[in-house]
VMD Tcl script that builds the backbone (N, CA, C; Angstrom):
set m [mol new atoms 273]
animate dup $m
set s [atomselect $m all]
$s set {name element resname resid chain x y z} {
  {N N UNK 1 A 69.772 -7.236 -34.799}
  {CA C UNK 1 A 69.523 -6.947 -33.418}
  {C C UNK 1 A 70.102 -5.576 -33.098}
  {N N UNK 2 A 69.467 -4.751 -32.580}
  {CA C UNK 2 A 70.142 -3.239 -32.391}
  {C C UNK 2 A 70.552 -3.649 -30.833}
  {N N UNK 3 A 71.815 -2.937 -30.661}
  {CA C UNK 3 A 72.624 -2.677 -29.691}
  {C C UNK 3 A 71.673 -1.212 -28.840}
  {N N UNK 4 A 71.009 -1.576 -27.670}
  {CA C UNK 4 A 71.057 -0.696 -26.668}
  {C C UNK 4 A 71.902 0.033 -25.933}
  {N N UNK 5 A 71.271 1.223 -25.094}
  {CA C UNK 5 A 72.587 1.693 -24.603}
  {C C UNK 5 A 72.888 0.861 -23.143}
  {N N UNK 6 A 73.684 0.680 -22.600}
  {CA C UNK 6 A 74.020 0.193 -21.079}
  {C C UNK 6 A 72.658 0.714 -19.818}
  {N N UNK 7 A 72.214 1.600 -20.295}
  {CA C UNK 7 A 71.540 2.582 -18.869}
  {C C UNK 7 A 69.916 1.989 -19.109}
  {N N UNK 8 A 69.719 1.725 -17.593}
  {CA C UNK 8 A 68.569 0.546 -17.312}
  {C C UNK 8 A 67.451 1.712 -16.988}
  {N N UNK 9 A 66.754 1.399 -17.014}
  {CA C UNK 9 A 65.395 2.267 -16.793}
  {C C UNK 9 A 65.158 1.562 -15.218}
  {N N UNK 10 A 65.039 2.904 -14.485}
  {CA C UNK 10 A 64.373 2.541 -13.016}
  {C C UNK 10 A 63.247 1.944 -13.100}
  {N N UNK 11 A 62.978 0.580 -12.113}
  {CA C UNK 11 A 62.078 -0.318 -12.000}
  {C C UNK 11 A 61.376 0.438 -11.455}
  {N N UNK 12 A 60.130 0.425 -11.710}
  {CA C UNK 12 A 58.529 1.620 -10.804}
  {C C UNK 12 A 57.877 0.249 -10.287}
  {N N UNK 13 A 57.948 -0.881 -10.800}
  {CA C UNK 13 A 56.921 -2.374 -10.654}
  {C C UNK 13 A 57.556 -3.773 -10.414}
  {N N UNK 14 A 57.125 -5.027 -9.555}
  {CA C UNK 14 A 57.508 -5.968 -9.790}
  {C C UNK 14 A 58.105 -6.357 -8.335}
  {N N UNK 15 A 58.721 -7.358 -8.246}
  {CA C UNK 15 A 59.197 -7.823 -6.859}
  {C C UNK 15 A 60.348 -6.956 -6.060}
  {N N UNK 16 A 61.179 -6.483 -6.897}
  {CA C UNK 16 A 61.979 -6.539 -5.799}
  {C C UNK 16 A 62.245 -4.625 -6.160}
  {N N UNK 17 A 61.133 -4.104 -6.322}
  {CA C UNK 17 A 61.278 -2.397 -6.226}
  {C C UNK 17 A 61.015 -2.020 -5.188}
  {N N UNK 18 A 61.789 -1.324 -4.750}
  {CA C UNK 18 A 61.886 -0.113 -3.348}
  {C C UNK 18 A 60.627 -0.011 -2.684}
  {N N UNK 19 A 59.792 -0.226 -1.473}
  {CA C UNK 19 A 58.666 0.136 -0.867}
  {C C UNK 19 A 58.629 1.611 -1.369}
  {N N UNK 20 A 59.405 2.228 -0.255}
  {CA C UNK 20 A 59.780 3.725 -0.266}
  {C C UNK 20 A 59.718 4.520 -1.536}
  {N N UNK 21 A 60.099 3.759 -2.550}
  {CA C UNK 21 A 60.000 4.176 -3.931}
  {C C UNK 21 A 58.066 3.926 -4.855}
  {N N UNK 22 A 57.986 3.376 -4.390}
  {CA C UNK 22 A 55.937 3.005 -4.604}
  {C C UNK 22 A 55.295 4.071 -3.594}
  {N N UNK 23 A 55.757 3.977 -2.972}
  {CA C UNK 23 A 54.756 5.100 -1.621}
  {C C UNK 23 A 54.557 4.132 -0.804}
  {N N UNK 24 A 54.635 3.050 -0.489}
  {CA C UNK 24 A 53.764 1.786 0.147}
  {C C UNK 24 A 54.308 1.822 1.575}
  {N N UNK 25 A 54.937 2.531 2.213}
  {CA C UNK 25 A 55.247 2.672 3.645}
  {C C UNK 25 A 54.679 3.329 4.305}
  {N N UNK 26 A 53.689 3.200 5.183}
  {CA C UNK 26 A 53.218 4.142 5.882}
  {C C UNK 26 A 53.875 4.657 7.572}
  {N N UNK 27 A 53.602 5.466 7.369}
  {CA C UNK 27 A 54.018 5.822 8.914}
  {C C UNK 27 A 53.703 5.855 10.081}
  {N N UNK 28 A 54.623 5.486 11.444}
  {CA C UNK 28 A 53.286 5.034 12.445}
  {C C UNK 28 A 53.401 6.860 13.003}
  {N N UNK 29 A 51.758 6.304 13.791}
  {CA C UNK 29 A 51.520 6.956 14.510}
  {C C UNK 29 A 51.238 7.268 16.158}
  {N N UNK 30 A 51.473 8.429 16.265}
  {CA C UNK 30 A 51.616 8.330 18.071}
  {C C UNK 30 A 50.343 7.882 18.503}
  {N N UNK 31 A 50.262 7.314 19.540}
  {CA C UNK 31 A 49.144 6.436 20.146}
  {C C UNK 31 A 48.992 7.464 21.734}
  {N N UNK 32 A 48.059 7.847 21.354}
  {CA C UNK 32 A 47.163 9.343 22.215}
  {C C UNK 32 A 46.823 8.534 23.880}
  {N N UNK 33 A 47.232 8.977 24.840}
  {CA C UNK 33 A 46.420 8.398 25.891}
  {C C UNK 33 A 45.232 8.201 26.019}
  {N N UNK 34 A 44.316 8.382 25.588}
  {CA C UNK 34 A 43.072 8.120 25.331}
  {C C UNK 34 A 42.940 6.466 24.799}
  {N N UNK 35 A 43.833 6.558 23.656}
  {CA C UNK 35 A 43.562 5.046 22.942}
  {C C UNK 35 A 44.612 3.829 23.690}
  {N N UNK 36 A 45.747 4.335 24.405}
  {CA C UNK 36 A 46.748 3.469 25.620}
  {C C UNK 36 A 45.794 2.415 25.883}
  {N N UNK 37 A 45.762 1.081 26.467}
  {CA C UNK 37 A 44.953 0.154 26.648}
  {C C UNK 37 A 45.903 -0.259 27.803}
  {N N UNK 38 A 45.191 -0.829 28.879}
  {CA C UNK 38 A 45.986 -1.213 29.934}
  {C C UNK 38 A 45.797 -2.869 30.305}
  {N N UNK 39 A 47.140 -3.190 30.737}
  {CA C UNK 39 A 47.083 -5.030 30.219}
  {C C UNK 39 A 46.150 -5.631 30.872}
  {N N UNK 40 A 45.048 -5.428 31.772}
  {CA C UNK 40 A 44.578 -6.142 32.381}
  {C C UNK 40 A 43.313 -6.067 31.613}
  {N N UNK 41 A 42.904 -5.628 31.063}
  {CA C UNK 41 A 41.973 -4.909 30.305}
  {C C UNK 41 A 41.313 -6.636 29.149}
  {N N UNK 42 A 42.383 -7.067 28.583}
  {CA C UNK 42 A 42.147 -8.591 28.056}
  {C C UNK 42 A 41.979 -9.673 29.125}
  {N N UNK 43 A 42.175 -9.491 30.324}
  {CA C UNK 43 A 42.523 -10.646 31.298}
  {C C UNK 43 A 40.621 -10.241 31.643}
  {N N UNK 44 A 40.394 -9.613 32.443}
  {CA C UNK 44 A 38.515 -8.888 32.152}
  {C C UNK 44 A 37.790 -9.600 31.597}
  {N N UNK 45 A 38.445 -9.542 30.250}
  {CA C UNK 45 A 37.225 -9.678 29.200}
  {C C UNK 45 A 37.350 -11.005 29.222}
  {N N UNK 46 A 37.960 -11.604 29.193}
  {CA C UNK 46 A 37.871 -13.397 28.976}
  {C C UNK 46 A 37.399 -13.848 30.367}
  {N N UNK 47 A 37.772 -13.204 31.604}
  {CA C UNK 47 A 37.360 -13.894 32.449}
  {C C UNK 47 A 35.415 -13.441 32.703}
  {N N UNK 48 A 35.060 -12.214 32.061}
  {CA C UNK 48 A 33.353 -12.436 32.240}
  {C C UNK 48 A 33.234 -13.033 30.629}
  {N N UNK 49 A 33.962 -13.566 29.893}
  {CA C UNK 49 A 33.300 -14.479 28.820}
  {C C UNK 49 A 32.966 -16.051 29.544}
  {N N UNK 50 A 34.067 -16.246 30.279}
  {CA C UNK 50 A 33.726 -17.479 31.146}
  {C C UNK 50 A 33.278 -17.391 31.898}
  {N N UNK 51 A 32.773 -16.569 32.894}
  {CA C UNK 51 A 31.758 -16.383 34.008}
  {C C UNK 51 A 30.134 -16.684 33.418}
  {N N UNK 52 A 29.969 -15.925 32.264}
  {CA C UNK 52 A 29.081 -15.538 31.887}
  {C C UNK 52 A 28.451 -16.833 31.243}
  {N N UNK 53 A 29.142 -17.665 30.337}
  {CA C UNK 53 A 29.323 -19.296 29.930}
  {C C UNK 53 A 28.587 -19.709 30.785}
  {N N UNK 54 A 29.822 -19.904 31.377}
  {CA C UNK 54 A 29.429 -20.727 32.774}
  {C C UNK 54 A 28.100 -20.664 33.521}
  {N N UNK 55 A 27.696 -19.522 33.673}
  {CA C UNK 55 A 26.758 -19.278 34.446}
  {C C UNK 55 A 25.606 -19.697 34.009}
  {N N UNK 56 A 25.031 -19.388 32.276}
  {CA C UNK 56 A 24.100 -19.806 31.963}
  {C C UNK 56 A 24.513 -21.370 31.590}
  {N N UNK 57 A 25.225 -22.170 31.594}
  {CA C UNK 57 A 25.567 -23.942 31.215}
  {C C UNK 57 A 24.857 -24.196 32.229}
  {N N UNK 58 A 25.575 -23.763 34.127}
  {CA C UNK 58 A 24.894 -23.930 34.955}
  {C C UNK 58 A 23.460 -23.897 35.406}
  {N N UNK 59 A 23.040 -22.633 34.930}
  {CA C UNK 59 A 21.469 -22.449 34.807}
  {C C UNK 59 A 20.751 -23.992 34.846}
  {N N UNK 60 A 21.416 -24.112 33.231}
  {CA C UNK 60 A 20.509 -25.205 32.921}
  {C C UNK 60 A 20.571 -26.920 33.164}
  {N N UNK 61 A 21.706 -26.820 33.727}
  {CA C UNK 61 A 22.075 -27.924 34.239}
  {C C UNK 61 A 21.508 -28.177 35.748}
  {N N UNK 62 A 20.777 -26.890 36.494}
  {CA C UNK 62 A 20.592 -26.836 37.725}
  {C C UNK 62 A 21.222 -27.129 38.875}
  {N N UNK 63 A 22.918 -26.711 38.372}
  {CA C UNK 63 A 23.701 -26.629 39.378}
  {C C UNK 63 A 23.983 -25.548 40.005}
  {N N UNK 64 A 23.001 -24.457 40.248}
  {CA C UNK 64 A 22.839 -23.736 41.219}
  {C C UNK 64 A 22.400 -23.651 42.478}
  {N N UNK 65 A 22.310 -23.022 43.270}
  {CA C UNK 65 A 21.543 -22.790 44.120}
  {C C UNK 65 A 20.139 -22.128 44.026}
  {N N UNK 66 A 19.138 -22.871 44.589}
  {CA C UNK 66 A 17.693 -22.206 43.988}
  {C C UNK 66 A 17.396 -22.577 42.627}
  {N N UNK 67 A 17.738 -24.052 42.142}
  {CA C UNK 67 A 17.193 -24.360 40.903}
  {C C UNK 67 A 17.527 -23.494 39.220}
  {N N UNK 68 A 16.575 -23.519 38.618}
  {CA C UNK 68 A 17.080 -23.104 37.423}
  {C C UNK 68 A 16.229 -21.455 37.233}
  {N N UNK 69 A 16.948 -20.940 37.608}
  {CA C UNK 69 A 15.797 -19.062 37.576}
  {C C UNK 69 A 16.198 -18.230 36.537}
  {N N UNK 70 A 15.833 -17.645 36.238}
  {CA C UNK 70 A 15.695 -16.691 34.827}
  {C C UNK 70 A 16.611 -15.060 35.529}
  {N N UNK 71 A 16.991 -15.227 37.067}
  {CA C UNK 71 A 17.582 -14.259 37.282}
  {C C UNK 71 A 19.176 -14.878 36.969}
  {N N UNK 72 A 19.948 -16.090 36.976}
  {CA C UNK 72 A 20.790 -16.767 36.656}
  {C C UNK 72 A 21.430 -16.343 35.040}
  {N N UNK 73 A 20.321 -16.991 34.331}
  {CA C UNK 73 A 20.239 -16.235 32.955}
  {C C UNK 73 A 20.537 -15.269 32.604}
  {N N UNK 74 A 20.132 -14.661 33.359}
  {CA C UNK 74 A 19.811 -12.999 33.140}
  {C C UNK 74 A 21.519 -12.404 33.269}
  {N N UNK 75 A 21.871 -12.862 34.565}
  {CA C UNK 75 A 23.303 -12.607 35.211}
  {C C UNK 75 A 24.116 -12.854 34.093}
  {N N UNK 76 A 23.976 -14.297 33.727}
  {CA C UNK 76 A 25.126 -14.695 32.673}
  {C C UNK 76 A 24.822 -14.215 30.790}
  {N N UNK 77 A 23.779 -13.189 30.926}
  {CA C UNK 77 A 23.745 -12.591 29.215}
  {C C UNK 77 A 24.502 -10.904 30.017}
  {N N UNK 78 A 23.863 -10.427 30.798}
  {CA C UNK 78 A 24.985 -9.312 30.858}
  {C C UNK 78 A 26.621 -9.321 31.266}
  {N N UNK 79 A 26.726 -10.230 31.878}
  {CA C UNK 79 A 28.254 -10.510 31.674}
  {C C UNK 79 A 28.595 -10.792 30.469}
  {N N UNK 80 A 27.988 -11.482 29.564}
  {CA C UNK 80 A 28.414 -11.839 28.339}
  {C C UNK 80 A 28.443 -10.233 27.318}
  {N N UNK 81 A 27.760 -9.342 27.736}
  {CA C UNK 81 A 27.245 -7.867 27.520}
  {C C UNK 81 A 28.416 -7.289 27.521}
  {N N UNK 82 A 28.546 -7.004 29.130}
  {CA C UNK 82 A 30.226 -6.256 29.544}
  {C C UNK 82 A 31.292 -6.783 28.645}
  {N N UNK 83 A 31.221 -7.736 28.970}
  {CA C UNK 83 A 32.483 -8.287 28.048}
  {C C UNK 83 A 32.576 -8.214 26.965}
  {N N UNK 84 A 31.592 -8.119 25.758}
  {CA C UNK 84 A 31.243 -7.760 24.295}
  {C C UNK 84 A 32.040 -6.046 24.334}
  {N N UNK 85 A 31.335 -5.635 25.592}
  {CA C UNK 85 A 31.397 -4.304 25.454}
  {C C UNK 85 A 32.983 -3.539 25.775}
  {N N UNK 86 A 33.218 -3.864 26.354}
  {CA C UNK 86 A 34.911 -3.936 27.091}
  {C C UNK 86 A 36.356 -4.143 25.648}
  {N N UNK 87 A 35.632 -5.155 24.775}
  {CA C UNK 87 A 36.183 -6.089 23.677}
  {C C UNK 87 A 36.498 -4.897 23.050}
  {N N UNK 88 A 35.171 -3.971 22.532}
  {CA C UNK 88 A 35.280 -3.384 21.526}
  {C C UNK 88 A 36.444 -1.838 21.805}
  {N N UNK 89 A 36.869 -1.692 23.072}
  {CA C UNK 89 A 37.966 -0.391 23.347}
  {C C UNK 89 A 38.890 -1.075 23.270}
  {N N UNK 90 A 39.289 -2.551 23.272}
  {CA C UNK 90 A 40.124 -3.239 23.171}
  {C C UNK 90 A 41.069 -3.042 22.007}
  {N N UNK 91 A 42.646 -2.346 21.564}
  {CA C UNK 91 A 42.845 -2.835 19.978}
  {C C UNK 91 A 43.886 -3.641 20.259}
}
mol reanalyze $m
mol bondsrecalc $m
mol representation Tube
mol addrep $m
């Protein structure tokens, strides 16, 4: 059996090596007013996801006023629209 010397070779791999030492840390970045999101901004969007629900369930259930109309419909796919649309500036 040959005798090694004492001095360990730096770990590059494996569980318990340095992030910082892999590169694997990234750094944050400043968040531009442009991309800022303001809290009400999620409260919006869920409430025309349920408007919008709602509106067409109702449609067809003919718990409206004026029966079952295709302007009802109509109401509750563009709310469902906005709100798709609203989602996506959302991060």
């Amino acid at each position: 059996m040959a005798v090694g010397g004492s001095k360990k070779a730096a770990k590059t791999v494996g569980r318990y090596v340095d992030p910082a030492s892999r590169g694997r840390i990234t750094k944050k970045r400043q968040v531009t007013v442009e991309e800022r999101v303001e809290g009400w901004l999620g409260w919006v969007v869920v409430d025309l996801l349920i408007f919008g629900v709602a509106l067409i369930v109702m449609n067809y259930l003919s718990a409206l006023p004026g029966a079952a109309s295709p302007w009802y419909l109509l109401g509750g796919l563009v709310s469902l629209f906005v709100a798709f649309g609203l989602a996506t500036k959302w991060r």
